[in-house]
MARKOL-654031 format. One line per 2 residues: for each residue x, y negated, z of C-alpha. Coordinates in steps of 0.05 Angstrom, whole numbers, padded with zeros to 5 digits. Layout:
// residues N
X,Y,Z  ... .
// end
This chain:
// residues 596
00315,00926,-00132  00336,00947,-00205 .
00362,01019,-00200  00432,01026,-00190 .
00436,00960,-00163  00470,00974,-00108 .
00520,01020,-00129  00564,00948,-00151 .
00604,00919,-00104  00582,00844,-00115 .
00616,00808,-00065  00684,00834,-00097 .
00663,00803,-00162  00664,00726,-00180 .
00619,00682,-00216  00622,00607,-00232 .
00619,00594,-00155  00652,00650,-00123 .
00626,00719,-00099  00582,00744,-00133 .
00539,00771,-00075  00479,00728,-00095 .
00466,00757,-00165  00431,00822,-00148 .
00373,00772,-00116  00378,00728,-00173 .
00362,00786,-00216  00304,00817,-00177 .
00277,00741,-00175  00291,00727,-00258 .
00236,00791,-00261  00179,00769,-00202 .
00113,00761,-00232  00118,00686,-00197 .
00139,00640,-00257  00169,00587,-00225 .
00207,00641,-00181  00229,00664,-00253 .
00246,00598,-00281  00295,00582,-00219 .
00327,00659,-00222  00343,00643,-00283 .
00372,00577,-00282  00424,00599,-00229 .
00436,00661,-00268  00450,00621,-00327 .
00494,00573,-00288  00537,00629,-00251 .
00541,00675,-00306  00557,00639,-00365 .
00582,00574,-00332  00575,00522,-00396 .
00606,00581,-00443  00653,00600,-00391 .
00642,00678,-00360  00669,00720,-00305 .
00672,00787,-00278  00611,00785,-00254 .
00582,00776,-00321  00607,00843,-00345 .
00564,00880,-00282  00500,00839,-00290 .
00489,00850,-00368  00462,00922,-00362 .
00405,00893,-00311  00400,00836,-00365 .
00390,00875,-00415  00334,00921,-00372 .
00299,00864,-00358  00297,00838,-00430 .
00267,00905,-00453  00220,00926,-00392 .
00202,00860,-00355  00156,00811,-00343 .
00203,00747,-00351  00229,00706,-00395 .
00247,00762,-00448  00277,00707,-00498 .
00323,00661,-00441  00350,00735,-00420 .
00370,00746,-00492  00404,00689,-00494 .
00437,00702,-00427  00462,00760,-00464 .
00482,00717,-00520  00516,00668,-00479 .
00562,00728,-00449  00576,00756,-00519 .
00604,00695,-00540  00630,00660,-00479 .
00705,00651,-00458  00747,00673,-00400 .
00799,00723,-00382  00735,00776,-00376 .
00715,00768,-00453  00727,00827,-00472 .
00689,00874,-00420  00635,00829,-00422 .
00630,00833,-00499  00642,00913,-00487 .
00587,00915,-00439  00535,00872,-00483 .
00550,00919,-00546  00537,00983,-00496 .
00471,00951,-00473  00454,00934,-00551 .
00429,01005,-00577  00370,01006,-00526 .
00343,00938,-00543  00343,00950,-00616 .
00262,00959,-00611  00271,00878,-00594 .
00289,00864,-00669  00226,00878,-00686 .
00192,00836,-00633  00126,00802,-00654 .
00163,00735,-00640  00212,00697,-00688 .
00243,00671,-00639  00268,00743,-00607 .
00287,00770,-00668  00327,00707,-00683 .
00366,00716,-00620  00369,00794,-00624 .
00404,00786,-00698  00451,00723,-00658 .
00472,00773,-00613  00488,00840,-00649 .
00532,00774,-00702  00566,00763,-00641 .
00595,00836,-00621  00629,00829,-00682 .
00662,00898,-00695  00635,00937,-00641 .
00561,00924,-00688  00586,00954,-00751 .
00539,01023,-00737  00480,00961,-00735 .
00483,00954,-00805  00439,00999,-00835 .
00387,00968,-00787  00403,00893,-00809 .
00397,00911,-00879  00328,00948,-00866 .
00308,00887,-00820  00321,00843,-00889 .
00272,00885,-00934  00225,00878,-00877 .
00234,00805,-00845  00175,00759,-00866 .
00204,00697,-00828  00244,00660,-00871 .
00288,00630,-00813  00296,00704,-00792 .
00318,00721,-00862  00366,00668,-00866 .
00401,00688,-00801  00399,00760,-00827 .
00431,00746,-00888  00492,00710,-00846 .
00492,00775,-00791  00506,00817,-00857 .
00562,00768,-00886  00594,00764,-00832 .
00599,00839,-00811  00599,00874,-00877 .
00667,00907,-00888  00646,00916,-00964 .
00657,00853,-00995  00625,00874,-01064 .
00559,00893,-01028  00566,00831,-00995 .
00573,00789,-01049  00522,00826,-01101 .
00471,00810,-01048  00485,00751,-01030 .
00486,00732,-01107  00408,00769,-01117 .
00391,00711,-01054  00415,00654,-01091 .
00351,00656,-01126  00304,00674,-01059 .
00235,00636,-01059  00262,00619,-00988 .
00307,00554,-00982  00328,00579,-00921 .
00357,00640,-00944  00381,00616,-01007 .
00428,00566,-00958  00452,00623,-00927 .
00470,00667,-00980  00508,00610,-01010 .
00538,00583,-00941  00575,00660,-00936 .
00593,00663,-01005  00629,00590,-00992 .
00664,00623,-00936  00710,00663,-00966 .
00702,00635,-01043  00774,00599,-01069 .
00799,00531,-01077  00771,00489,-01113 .
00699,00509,-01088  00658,00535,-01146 .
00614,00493,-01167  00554,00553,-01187 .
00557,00571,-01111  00566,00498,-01090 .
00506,00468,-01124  00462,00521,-01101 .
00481,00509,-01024  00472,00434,-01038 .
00402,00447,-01066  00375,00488,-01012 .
00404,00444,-00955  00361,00394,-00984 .
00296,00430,-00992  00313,00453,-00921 .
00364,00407,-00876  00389,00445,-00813 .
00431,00421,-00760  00486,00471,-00754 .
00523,00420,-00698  00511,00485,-00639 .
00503,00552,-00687  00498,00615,-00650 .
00555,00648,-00697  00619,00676,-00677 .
00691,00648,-00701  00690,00670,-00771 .
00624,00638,-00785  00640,00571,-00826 .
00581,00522,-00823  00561,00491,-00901 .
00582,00424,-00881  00655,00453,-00852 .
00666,00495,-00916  00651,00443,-00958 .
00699,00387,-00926  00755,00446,-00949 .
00739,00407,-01013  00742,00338,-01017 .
00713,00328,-01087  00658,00385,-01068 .
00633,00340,-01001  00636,00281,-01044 .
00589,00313,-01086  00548,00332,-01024 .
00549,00263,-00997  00523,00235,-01065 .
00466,00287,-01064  00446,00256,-00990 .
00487,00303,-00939  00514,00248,-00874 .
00588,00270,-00892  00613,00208,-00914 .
00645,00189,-00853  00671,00258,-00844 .
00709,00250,-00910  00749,00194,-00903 .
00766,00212,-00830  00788,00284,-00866 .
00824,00273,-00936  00861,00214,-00947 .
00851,00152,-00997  00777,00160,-01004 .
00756,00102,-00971  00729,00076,-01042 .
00690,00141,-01057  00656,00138,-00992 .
00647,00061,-00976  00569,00055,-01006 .
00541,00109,-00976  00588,00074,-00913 .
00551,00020,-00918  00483,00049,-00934 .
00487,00086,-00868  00512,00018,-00825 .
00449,-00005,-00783  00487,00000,-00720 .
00555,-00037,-00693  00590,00035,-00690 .
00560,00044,-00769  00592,-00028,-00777 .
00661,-00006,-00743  00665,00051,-00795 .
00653,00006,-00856  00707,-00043,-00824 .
00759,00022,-00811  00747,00040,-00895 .
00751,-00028,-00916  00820,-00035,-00885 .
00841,00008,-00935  00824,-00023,-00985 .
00845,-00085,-01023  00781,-00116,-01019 .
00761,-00189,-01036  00684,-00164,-01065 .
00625,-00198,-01042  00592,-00148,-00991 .
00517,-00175,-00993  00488,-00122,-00953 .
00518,-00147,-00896  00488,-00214,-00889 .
00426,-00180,-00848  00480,-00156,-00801 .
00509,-00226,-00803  00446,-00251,-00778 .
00432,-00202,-00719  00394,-00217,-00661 .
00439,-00164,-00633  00505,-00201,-00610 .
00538,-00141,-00606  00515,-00121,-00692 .
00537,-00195,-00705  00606,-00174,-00683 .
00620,-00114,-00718  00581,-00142,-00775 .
00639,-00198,-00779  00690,-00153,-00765 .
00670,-00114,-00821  00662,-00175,-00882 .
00740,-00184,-00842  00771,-00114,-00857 .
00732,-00115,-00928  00773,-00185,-00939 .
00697,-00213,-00966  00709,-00282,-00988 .
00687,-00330,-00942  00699,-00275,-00880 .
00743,-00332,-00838  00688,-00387,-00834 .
00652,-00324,-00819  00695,-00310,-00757 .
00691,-00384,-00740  00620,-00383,-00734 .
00618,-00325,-00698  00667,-00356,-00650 .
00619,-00428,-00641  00552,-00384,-00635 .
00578,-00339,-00580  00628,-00373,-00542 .
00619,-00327,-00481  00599,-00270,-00514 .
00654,-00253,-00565  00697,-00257,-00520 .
00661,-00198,-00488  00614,-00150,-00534 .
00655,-00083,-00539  00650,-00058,-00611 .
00639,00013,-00584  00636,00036,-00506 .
00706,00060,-00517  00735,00003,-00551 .
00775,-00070,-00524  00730,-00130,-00528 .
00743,-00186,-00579  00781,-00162,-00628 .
00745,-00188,-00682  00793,-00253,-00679 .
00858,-00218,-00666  00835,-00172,-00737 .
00826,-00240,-00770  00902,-00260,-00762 .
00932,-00179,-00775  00886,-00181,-00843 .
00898,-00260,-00869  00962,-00278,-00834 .
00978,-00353,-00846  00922,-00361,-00882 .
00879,-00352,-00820  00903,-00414,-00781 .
00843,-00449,-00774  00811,-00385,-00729 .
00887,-00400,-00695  00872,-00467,-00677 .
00801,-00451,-00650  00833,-00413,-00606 .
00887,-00460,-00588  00833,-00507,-00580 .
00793,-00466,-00531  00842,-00404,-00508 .
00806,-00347,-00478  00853,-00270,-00457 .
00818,-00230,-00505  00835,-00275,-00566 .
00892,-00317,-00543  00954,-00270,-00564 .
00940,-00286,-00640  00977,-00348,-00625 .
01039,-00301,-00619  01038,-00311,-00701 .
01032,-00393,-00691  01083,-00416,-00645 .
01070,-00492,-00665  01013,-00485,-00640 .
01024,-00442,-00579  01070,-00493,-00555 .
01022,-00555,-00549  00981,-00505,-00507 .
01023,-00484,-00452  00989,-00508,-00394 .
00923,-00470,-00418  00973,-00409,-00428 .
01000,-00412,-00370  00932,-00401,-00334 .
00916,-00340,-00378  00973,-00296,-00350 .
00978,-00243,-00344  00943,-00234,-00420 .
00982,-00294,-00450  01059,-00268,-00427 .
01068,-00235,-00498  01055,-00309,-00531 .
01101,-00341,-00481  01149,-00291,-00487 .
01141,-00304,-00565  01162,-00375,-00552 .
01227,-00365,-00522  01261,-00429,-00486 .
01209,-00467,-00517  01157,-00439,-00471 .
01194,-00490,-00419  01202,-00494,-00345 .
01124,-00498,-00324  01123,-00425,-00364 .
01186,-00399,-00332  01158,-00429,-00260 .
01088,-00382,-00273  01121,-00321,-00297 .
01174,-00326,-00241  01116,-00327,-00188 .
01076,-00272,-00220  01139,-00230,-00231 .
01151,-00239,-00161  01088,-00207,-00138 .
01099,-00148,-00173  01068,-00170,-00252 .
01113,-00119,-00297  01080,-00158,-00359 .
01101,-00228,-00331  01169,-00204,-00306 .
01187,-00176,-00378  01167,-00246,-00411 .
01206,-00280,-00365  01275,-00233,-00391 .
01255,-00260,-00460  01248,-00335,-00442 .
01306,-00337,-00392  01347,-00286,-00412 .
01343,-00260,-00335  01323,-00185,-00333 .
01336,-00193,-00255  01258,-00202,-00229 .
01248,-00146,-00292  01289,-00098,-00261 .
01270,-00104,-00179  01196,-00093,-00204 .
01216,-00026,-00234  01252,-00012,-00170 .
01191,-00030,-00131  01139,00025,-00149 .
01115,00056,-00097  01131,00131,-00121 .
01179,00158,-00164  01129,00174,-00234 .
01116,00100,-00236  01186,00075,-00227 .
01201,00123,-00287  01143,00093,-00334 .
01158,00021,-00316  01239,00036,-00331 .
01217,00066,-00399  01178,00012,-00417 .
01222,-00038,-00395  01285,-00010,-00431 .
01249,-00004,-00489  01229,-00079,-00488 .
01294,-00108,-00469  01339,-00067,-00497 .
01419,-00072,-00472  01387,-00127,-00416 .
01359,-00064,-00379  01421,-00024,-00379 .
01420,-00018,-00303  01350,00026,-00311 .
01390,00078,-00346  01385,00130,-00296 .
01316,00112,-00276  01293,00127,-00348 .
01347,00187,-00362  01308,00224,-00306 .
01245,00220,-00356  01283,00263,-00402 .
01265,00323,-00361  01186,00308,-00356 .
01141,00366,-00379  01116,00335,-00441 .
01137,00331,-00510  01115,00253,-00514 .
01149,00235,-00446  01212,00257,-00466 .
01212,00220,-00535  01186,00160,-00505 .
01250,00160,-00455  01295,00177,-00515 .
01271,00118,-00557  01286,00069,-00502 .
01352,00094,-00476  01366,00091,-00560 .
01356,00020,-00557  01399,00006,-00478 .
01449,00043,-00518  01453,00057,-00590 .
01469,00144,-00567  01432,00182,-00626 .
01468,00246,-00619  01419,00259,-00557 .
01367,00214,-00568  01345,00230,-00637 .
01336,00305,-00626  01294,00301,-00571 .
01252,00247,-00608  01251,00295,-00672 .
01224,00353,-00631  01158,00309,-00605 .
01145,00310,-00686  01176,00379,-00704 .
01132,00412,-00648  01071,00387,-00664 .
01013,00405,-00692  00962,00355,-00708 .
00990,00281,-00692  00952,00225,-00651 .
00976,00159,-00637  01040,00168,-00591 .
01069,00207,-00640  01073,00135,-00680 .
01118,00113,-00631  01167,00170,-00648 .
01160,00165,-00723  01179,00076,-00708 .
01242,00104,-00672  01264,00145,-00721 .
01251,00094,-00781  01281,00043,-00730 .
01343,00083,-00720  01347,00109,-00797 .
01358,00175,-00778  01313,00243,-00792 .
01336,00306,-00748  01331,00367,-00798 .
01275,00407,-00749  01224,00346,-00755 .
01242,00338,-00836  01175,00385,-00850 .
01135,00347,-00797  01149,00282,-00826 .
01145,00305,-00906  01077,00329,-00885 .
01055,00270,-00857  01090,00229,-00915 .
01056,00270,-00974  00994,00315,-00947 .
00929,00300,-00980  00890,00313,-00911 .
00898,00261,-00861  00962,00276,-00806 .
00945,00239,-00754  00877,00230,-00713 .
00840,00165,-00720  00798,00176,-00656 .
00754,00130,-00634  00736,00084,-00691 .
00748,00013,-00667  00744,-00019,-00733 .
00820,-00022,-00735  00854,00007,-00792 .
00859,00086,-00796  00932,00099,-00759 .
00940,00150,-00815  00958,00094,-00856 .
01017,00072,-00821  01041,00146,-00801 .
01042,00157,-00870  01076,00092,-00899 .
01118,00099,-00846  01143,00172,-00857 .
01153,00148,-00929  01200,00094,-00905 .
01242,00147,-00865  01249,00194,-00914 .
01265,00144,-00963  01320,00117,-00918 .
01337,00188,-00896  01343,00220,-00967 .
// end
């Protein structure tokens, strides 16, 4: 046993799976001269020390003995350094005395950053970054290390230890300005990378081109650095600039994508390289979510080899793409598409987080009337994934009925649509499915009767009290004044935990009731509150705009999302549908406009 060993109390500590009685045996094992002994120890100290970045108190009492082992033992010197690593950077309510005890174990392993491995001194330098303040006495040693270091990986990585822990910014910067012009690519990348870190707005372009030159002569994949929180990969700094990542993206740096989903209105900027980089259906999806943007209507002749997949599922996006790019021609596109995989479009997901078919439903949002002939295929041959286009074509919708009828619960939106004139076989079907407990059918039938009844006792029948509450929200919201009798149902929402909760259940007592003075506020706050937006916060921006009225605390929210350069709202995952940016910020234009 390690000496002193014993003189911890274990058991009273915790690690990733409780006491931590088991770690003075896992750290006698991580140095046995058996190496698969070894290579076990250490994946279970790993796992209960620094439990996928998270650490514990037992963390703080093991790094000594990690650090003894690193220095004096037979093991695996460079996975105990970045144990110690791990527990200088991990997270937990013990961060701090584990970062305390890995800067008291530093001093006696300083003989390490001079190991005859790279790879050691790489981590050593990774580490005495990652103390941060309590390394600032290291200094003098990183800066002899850089005369010294041969490695031009290890020279790189010294360069960013000194950036980021030099409290003289003019040393910092002369020598970082002498490394612009190091033999080493490398280095030269990482001289620039910390001068980008802290340089102003607009980035410089005499420190951007540099960066942008050596990231070519030497691409690295910064997507896991070993760098604390002040560390600012190349490819982060530069989206701080949107005309300085275009410039990186024409020079060959995968940041395209990045762009568009990051500063707003350069769809057109980014839409070649877009392209370029589209050999897959997600690739596809992306050039379909730009060209929604756009006005399109140009002839997009690098898609035909897409077009012509033996991959249904490229085919797909491929379409869905000349679609959202408005390519002329893109409707008998969609039609063929829809007679050369009758079974399959109706079922190739776009992405494995995406709805299936929506290639035909995206024909009718981007060509309206005009895409009535992909209407009538459908009518012709309905299927659930495409068949509530005919919503839009209720001629059409009508002659179909029958077919409808056997699609519910997916076609109760297009009977619904249809009103009396889904007639009595429709109301018959939605009565039945109502009756058995379909919300979906139950609220079409309110719409086509007029009888919220059936509507109401399916609220009423959820089994626990956080469902009846949903269903009466969304219920309310869909029938309006018709639900009235779901009032308290939904004004017991109003005290949920959550912002978006709340704001949903103000929005649809706002439409039983036409109350703002208690409604709008609590709708307001969702926006006012929040930081960066995502989808439901739509729905609180459409009541607002619905109800014409701005509450002063969300007037910043909404401005920002009205006017900021940088997108406001998140546009996770990329379905190929347009970027909900675009109508967050069209519609916080309309409310302001409305709103004064």
């Amino acid at each position: 046993m390690p000496e002193g060993i014993d003189d911890i109390d274990w058991a009273a500590l915790e690690h990733a799976y409780g006491p931590a009685g088991d770690v003075p045996g896992l750290l006698c094992a991580a140095g046995s001269p058996d190496a698969q002994v070894r290579d076990e120890a250490m994946e279970d100290l790993v796992s209960s020390l620094c439990h996928q970045g998270t650490i514990y108190s037992a963390t703080a009492a093991a790094v000594p003995f990690v650090a003894r082992l690193a220095l004096e033992g037979t093991g695996d010197r460079l996975g105990l350094l970045w144990l110690l690593h791990g527990a200088a950077t991990g997270t937990g309510p013990a961060h701090r005395s584990v970062r305390r005890a890995v800067a008291t174990a530093l001093p006696g392993l300083l003989d390490l950053a001079a190991d005859e491995d790279p790879s050691v001194r790489r981590t050593m330098v990774w580490i005495v970054a990652a103390c941060e303040n309590a390394s600032l006495p290291l200094l003098p040693l990183l800066r002899a290390r850089l005369d010294a270091e041969e490695d031009a990986e290890v020279r790189a990585d010294l360069v960013t230890a000194l950036g980021l822990l030099d409290v003289s910014p003019g040393t910092r910067e002369t020598r970082n300005r002498r490394l612009l012009s190091a033999p080493e690519p490398p280095v030269r990348r990482a001289a620039a990378t910390d001068l980008l870190r802290t340089a102003p707005l607009p980035l410089p372009a005499d420190l951007v081109e540099p960066a942008l030159d050596a990231e070519q002569a030497a691409p690295t994949d910064e997507t896991h650095h070993p760098w604390p929180g002040s560390y600012r990969p190349l490819t982060d700094r530069l989206m701080d600039d949107p005309d300085a990542a275009l410039r990186a993206v024409a020079r060959g740096l995968p940041l395209a994508w990045d762009l568009t989903e990051t500063w707003r209105d350069r769809e057109r900027d980014v839409l070649p390289w877009l392209a370029e980089a589209a050999t897959d259906p997600e690739g596809l999806c992306r050039v379909a979510r730009a060209g929604a943007a756009l006005e399109g209507g140009v002839p997009a002749l690098w898609l035909e080899r897409h077009l012509t997949s033996e991959d249904p599922a490229v085919r797909v996006a491929a379409t869905h793409a000349a679609v959202r790019l408005r390519v002329p021609g893109a409707l008998g596109l969609v039609l063929r598409l829809m007679d050369e995989l009758p079974d399959e479009a109706a079922t190739v997901r776009l992405t494995p987080l995406t709805a299936p078919g929506t290639v035909v439903p995206a024909a009718v949002e981007t060509f309206g009337t005009a895409a009535e002939p992909v209407a009538r295929r459908v009518a012709a041959r309905p299927c659930a994934p495409w068949v509530d286009v005919l919503r839009h074509f209720p001629a059409l919708a009508a002659g179909r009925v029958d077919a409808l009828v056997r699609l519910l619960p997916a076609s109760a939106g297009v009977l619904a649509a249809l009103g009396r004139d889904a007639g009595d076989i429709a109301v018959r079907a939605l009565r039945a499915r109502a009756g058995a407990g379909d919300l979906t059918s139950a609220v079409a039938l309110a719409r086509v009767t007029g009888d919220a009844a059936p509507a109401l006792d399916v609220v009423r029948a959820r089994p626990d009290a956080v469902a009846r509450r949903e269903a009466a929200v969304r219920v309310t919201d869909a029938l309006g004044p018709a639900a009235a009798a779901l009032l308290p149902i939904v004004e017991e929402r109003l005290s949920a935990p959550d912002r978006e909760s709340r704001a949903d259940a103000a929005a649809a007592i706002w439409r039983v009731t036409g109350r703002t003075h208690d409604t709008a506020p609590v709708i307001g706050d969702q926006l006012a509150r929040c930081g960066d937006l995502y989808g439901p916060h739509l729905g609180a921006l459409r009541a607002l705009v619905s109800m014409g009225l701005l509450p002063e605390a969300a007037r910043p929210a909404v401005e920002r999302v009205a006017f900021s350069p940088r997108r406001a709202v998140s546009g996770f995952p990329c379905d190929a549908t347009p970027h909900p940016d675009l109508e967050a910020r069209a519609l916080a234009r309309r409310l302001l406009a409305a709103t004064g």
